[in-house]
C-alpha positions in Angstrom: 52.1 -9.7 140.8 53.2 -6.1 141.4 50.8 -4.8 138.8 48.4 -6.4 141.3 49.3 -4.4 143.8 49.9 -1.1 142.3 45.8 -2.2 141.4 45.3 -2.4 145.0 46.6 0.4 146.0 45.8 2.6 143.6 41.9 1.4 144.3 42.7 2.0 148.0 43.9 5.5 147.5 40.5 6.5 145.6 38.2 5.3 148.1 39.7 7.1 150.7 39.8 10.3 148.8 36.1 9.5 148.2 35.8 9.4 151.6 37.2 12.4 152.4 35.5 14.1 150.0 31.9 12.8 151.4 33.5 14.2 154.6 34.0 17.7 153.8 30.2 18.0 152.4 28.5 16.3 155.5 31.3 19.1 157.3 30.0 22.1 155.3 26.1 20.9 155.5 26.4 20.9 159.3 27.6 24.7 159.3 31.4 23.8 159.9 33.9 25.9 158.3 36.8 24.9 156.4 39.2 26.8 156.6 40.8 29.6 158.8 38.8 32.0 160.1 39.5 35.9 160.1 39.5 37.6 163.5 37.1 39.9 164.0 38.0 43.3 165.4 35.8 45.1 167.7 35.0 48.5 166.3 35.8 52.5 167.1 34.6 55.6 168.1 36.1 58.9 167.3 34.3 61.6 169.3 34.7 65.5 169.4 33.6 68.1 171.8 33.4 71.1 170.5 31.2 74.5 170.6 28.2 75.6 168.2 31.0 77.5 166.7 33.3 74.9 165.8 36.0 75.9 168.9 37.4 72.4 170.3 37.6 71.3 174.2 40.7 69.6 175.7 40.7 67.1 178.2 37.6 66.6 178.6 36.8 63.0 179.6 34.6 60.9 177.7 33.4 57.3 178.4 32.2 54.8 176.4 30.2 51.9 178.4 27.7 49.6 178.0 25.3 49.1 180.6 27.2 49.0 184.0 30.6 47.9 182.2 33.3 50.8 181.1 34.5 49.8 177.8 36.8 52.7 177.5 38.1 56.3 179.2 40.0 59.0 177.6 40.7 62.5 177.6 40.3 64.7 174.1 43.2 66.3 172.9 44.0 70.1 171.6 42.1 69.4 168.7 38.8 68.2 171.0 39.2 64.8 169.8 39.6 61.1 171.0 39.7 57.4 169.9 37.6 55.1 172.1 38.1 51.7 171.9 34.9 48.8 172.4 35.1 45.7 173.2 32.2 43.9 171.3 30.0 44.9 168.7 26.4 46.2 169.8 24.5 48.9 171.1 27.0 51.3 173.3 26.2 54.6 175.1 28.9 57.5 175.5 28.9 60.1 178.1 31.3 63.0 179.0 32.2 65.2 182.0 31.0 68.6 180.6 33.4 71.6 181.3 32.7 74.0 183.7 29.9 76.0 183.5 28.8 74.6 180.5 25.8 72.9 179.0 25.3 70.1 176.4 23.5 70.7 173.7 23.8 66.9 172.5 21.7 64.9 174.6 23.8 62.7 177.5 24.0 59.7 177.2 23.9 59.2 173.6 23.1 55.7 172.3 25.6 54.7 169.2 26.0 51.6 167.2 29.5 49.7 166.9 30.3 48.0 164.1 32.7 45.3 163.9 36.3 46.5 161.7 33.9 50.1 161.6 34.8 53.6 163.1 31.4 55.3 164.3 31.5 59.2 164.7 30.1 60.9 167.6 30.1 64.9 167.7 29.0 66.2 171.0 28.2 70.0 171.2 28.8 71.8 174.7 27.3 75.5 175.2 29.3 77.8 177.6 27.0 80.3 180.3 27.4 83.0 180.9 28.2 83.0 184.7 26.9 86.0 187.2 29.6 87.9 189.3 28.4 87.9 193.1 29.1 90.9 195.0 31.5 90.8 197.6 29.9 91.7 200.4 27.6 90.1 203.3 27.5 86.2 202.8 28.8 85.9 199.9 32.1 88.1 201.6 35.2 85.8 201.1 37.2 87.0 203.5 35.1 89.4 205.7 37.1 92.0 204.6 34.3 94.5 204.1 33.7 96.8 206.9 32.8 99.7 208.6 34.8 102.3 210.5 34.5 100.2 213.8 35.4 96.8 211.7 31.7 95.6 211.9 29.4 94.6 208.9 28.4 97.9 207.5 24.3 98.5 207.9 24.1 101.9 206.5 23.8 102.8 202.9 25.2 106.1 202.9 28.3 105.1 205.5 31.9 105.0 203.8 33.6 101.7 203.3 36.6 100.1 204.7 39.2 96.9 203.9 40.3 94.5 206.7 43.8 93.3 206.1 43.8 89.8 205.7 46.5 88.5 205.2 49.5 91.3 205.7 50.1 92.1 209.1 48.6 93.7 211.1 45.5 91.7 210.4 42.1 93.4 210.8 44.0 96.9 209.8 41.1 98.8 208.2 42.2 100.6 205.0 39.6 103.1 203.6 38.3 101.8 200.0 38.7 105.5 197.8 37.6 106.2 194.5 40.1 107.6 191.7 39.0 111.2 192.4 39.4 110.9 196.4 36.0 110.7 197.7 35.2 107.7 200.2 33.0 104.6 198.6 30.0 103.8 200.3 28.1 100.8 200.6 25.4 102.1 198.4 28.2 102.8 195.7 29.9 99.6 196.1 26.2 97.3 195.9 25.7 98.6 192.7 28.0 96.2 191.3 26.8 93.3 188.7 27.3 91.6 185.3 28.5 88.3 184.2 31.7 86.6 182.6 31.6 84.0 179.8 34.3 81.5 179.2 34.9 79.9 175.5 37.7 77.7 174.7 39.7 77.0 171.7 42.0 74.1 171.9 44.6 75.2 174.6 43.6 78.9 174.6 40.4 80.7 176.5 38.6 83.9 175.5 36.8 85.5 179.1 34.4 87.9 178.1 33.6 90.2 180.5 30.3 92.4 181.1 30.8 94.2 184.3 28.5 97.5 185.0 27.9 99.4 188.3 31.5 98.7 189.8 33.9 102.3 190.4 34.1 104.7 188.1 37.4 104.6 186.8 38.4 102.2 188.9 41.7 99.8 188.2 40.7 96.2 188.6 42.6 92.9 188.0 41.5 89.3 187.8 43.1 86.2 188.8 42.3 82.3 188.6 41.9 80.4 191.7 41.8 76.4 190.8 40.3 74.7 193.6 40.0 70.9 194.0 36.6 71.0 195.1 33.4 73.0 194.5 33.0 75.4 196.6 29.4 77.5 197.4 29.2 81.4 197.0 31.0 82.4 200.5 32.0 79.2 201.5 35.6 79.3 203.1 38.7 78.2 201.2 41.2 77.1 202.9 43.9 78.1 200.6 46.3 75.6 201.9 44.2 72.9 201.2 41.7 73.9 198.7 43.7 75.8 196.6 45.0 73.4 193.4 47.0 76.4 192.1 46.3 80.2 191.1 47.5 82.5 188.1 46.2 85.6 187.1 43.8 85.7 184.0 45.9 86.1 180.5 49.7 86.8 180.8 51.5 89.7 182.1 49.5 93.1 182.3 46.8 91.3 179.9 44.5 91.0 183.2 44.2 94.6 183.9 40.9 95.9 183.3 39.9 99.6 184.4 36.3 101.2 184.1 34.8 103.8 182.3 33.5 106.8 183.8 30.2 104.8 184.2 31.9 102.2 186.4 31.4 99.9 183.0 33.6 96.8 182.0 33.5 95.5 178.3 36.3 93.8 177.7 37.8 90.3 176.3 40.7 88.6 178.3 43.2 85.7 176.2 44.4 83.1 178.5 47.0 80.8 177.5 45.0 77.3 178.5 41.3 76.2 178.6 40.3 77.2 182.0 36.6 75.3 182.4 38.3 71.8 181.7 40.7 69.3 183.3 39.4 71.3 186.9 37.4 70.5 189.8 36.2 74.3 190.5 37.2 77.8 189.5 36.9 81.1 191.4 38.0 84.2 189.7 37.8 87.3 191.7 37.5 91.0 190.4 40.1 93.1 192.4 39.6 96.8 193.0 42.9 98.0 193.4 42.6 101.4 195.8 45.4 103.3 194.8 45.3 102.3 191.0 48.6 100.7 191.1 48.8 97.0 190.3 51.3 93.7 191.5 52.5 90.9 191.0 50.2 88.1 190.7 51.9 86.3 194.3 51.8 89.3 196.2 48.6 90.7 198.0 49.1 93.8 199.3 46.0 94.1 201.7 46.4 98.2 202.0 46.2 98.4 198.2 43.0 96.1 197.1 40.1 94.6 198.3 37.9 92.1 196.1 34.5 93.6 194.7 33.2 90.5 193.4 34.1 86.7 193.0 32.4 84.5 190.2 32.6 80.9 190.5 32.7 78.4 187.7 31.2 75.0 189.1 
């Protein structure tokens, strides 16, 4: 009797693993799976910004998105680089802020292809301008600090130049702009003025080259970096308590000091310590003709002593 039933059972057990078995084949023709699956992970992009010479941009912020949805943000580091993260395979398209005054040679957007569990590569290339240095004078005059001998805007080419005190007391206090060897500056002298500077970054470190002719022969100039937090025209006011983001002069020390030769020519090459054209709204760096040839500190203005010659603004 209970070899019977072992029968039984034992005949029980094999149909039901037949069962089972015709089971799992009807599962796998219909497409099911059988087992665990293995998450899939959204790919990468690693992106640099960098210059046809190789010299990487920081923070500069690059977005990866597709269609009207932002996938990911970041800022590059030092090196020019960043991670961007996706959140779905497909077609993407990847954008970045350029720096100031700079152009991109990589077309913007660019189109790239993520890969689930894949890293795609995107190298952007940026081209720095050269940007013009306005003169100081007329409407482009920042201050209207250029004037004649009765404080009006001078008319007359030949007719010597003065500096209105603007900001050391007393205000409007003309101060007569002089060359190194004495004689009075006209307007004519002072409109000759004109050139360019280019910026070119290298991680956290800038090279300003600067290409400055017509200014005064001889003449000791300094130049300073006013960070404003919002673009401003050529002669627009700035309000420097509420424009003003912060200001330090260009490279460290004595480093911004740049005197002409006895054609009134500037070639020179300025190291700053940061990237200037990234990570900023706007960017006004004025050339300083210093009267008496003596130079300050970069928080004092002593109005008697210099008057601005030119202002070139990175946008």
């Amino acid at each position: 009797m209970k070899t019977n039933q072992r029968m039984v059972y034992l005949t029980m057990l094999m149909q039901l693993a037949a069962l089972s078995f015709v089971v799992l084949l009807i599962s796998c023709k219909n497409g099911e799976e059988t087992g665990p699956q293995l998450p899939q992970v959204p790919g990468k992009a690693t992106v640099s910004v960098k210059d046809e010479l190789g010299s990487p941009y920081p923070n500069v912020k690059v977005t990866l998105f597709m269609g009207n949805k932002i996938d990911d943000q970041k800022y590059t580091d030092e090196s020019g680089m960043v991670e961007l993260n996706s959140k779905d395979t497909g077609t993407y398209q990847m954008k970045l802020v350029t720096p100031l005054s700079t152009e991109a040679v990589t077309e913007l957007p660019a189109d790239i292809n993520i890969k689930a569990n894949q890293t795609a590569n995107v190298a952007f290339i940026i081209q720095p301008q050269p940007v013009k240095a306005l003169l100081n004078f007329g409407s482009v005059d920042l201050f209207s600090e250029i004037k004649d001998k009765d404080g009006n805007m001078p008319v007359n080419p030949t007719e010597p130049l003065y500096a209105a005190n603007v900001f050391d007391e007393p205000l409007g206090l003309l101060n007569a702009i002089k060359a190194p060897d004495g004689h009075h500056v006209t307007l004519s002298e002072w409109q000759t003025a004109q050139g360019n500077l280019t910026v070119h970054c290298n991680g956290n470190s800038s090279t300003v080259d600067i290409a400055l002719k017509g200014l005064i022969p001889n003449g000791t100039y300094t130049l300073h970096c006013n960070f404003l937090n919002k673009a401003k025209s050529a002669g627009q006011a700035i309000n420097f308590a509420n424009d003003l983001a912060k200001r330090n002069s260009l490279g460290s020390g004595t480093k911004n000091i740049v005197v002409a030769d006895a054609n009134g020519t500037v070639n020179a090459s300025i190291q700053h310590a940061s990237c200037i054209l990234t990570e900023e709204v706007a960017l006004v760096i004025p050339v300083i003709y210093h009267i008496n040839g003596k130079t300050f500190g970069e928080n004092h203005i002593p109005d008697p002593e210099e008057v601005n010659q030119m202002l070139v603004y990175f946008q």
